[in-house]
BAFI-3210 file (N, C-alpha, C; in Angstrom, 3 decimals, decimal comma, padded with zeros to 6 digits):
// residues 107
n [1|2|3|4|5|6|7|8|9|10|11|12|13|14|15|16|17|18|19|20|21|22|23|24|25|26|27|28|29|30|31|32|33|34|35|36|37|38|39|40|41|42|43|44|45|46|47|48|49|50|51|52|53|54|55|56|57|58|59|60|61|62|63|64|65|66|67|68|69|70|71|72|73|74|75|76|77|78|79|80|81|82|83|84|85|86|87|88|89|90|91|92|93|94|95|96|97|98|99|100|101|102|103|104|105|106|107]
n.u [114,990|113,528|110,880|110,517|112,185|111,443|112,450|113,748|112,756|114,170|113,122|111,972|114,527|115,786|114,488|113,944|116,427|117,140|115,304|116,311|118,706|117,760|116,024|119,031|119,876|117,940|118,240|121,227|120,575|118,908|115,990|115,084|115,271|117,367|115,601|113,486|114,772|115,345|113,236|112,038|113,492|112,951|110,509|111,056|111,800|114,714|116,014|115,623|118,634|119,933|119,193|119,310|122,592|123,231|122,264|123,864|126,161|126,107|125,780|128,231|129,450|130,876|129,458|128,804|126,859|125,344|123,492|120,139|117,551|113,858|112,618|113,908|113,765|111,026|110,480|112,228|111,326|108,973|109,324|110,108|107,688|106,371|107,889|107,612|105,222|105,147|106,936|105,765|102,974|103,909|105,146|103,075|100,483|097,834|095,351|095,794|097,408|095,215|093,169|095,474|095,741|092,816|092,427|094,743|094,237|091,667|092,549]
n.v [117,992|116,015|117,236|116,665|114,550|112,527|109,461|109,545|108,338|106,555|106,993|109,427|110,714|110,505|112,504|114,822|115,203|115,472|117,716|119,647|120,312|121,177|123,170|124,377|124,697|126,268|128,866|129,413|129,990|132,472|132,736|132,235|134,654|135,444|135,223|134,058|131,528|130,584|130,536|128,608|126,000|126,152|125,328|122,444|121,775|122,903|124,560|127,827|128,952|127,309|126,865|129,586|129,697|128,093|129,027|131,058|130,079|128,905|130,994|131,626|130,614|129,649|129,336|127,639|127,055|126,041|126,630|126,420|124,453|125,423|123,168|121,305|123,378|123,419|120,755|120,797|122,237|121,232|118,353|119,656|121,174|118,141|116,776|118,730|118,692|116,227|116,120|118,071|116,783|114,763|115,758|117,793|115,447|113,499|114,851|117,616|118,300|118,293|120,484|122,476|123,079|123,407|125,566|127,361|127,038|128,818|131,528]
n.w [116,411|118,569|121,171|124,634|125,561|123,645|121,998|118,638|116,145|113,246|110,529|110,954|111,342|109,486|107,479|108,516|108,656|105,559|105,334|106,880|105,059|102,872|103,508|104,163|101,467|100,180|101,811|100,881|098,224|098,434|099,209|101,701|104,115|107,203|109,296|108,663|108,205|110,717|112,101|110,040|111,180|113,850|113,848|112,696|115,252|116,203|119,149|119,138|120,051|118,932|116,513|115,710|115,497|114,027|111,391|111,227|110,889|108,151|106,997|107,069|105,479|102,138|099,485|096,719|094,584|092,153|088,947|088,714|087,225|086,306|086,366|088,573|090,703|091,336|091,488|094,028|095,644|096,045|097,383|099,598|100,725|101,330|103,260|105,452|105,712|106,875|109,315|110,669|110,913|112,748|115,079|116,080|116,335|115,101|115,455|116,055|114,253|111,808|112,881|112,626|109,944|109,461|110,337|109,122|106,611|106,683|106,140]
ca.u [115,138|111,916|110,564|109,892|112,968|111,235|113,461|113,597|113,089|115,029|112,278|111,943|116,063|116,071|113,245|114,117|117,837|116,543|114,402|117,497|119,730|116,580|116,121|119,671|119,486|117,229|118,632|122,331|120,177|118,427|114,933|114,982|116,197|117,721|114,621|112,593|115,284|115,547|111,805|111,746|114,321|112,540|109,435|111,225|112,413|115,880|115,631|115,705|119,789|120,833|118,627|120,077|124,173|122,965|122,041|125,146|127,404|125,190|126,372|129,768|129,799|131,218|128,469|129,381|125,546|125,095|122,241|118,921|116,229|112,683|112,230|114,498|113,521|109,698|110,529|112,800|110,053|107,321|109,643|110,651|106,600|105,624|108,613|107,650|103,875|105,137|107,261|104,469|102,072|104,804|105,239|101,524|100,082|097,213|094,020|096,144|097,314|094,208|092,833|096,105|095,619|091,699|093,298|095,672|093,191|090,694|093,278]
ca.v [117,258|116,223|117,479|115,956|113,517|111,230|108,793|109,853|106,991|106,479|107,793|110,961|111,692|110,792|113,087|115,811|115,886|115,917|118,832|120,574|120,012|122,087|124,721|125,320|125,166|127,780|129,966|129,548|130,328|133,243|132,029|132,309|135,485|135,132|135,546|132,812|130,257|130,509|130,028|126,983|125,394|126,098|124,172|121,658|121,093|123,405|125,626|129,301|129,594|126,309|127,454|130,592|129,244|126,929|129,981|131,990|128,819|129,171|132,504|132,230|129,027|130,321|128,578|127,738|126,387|125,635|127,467|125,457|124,479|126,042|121,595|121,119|124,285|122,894|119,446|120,941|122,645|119,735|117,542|120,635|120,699|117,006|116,940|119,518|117,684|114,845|116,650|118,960|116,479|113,924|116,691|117,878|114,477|113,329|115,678|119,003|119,033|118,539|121,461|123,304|122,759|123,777|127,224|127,417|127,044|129,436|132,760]
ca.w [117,636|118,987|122,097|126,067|125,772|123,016|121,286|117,117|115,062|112,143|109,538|111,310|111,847|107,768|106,863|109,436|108,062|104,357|105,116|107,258|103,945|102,153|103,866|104,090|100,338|100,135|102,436|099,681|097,328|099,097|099,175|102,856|104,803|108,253|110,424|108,018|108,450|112,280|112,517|110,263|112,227|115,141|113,380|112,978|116,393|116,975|120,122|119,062|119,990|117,924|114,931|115,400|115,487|112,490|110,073|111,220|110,012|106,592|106,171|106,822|104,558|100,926|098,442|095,130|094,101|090,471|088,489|088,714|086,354|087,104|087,002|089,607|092,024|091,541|092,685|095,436|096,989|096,512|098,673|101,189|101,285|101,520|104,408|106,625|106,349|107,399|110,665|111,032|111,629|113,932|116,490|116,418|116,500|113,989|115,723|116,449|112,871|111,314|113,103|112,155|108,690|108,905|110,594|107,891|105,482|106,392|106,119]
c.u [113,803|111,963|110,471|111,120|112,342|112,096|112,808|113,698|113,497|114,389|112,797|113,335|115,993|115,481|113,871|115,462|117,704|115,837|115,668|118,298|118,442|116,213|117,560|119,859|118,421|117,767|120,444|121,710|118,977|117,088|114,401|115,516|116,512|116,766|113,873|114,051|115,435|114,414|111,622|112,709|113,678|111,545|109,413|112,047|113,657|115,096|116,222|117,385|120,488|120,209|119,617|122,011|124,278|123,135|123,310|125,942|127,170|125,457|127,263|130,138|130,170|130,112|128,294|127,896|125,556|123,911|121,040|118,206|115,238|112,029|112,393|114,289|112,364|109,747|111,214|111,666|109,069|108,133|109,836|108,615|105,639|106,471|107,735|105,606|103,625|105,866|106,563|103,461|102,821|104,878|104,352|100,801|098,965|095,902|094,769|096,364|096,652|093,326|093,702|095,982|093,679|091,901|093,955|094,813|091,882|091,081|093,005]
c.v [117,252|116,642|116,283|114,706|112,435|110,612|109,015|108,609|107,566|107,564|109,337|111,751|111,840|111,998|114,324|116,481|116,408|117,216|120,169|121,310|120,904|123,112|125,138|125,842|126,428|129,009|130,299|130,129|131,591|133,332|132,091|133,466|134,615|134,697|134,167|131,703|130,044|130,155|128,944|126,334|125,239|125,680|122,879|120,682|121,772|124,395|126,819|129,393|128,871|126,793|128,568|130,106|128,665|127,947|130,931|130,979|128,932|130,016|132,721|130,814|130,099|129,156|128,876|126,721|126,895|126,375|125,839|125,689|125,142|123,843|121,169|122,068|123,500|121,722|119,718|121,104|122,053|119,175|118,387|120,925|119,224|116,932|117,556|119,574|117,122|115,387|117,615|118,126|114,770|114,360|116,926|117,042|114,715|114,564|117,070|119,320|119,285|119,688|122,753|124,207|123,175|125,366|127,847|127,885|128,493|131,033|133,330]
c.w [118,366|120,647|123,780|125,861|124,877|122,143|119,410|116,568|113,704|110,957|109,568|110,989|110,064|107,435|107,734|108,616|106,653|104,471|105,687|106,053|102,630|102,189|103,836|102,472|100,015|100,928|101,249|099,004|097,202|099,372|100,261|103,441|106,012|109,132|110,040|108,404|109,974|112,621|111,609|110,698|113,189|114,540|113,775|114,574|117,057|117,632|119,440|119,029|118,981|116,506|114,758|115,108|113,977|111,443|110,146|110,790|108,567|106,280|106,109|106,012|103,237|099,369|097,734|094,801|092,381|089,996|088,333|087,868|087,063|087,141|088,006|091,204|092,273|092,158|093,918|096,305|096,955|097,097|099,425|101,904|101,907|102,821|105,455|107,034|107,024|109,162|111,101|111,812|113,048|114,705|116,839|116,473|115,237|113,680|115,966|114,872|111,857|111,509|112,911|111,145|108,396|109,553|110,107|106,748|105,379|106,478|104,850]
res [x|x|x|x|x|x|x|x|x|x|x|x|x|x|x|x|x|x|x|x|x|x|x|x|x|x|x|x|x|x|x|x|x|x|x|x|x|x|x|x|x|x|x|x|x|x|x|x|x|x|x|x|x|x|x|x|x|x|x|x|x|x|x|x|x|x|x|x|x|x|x|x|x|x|x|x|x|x|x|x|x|x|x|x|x|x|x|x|x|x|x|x|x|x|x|x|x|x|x|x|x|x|x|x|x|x|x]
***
């Protein structure tokens, strides 16, 4: 949910929900603890209590997930990375995330 009352265009709600529907996949599939899925949530935009409500629904969900290829994990997580590029740099605008990303980089 983006910030300051701005209206979500379509792209974004797609791309945003796709990445939601990813991480919670990872968190089924344990990939994520509790603490890591509450903070990318809150990345992408949920306030701290709704992230938090979100991952407690995820745990009391009963998830019957199928066994995965190492093909299928690898492409999961190249789109859960090209995603959270693309809403990374929509919220931070074009010049904050470029300097993110050279802060990122130099760890």
């Amino acid at each position: 949910m983006p910030d300051k009352g701005k209206v979500m265009s379509q792209t974004y709600y797609e791309k945003q929900s796709k990445l939601f529907k990813l991480y919670q996949e990872s968190f089924d599939r344990n990939e994520l603890d509790v603490k890591e899925a509450i903070t990318t949530l809150k990345m992408i935009g949920f306030s701290e209590s709704i992230a938090a409500t979100r991952v407690a629904e995820w745990k009391g969900q009963h998830n019957t997930r199928e066994q995965e290829t190492d093909r299928e994990k690898k492409h999961r997580l190249k789109e859960q990375a090209s995603l959270e590029k693309y809403i990374l740099r929509m919220r931070l605008g074009k010049e904050k995330y470029e300097e993110y990303m050279i802060l990122r980089s130099k760890k």
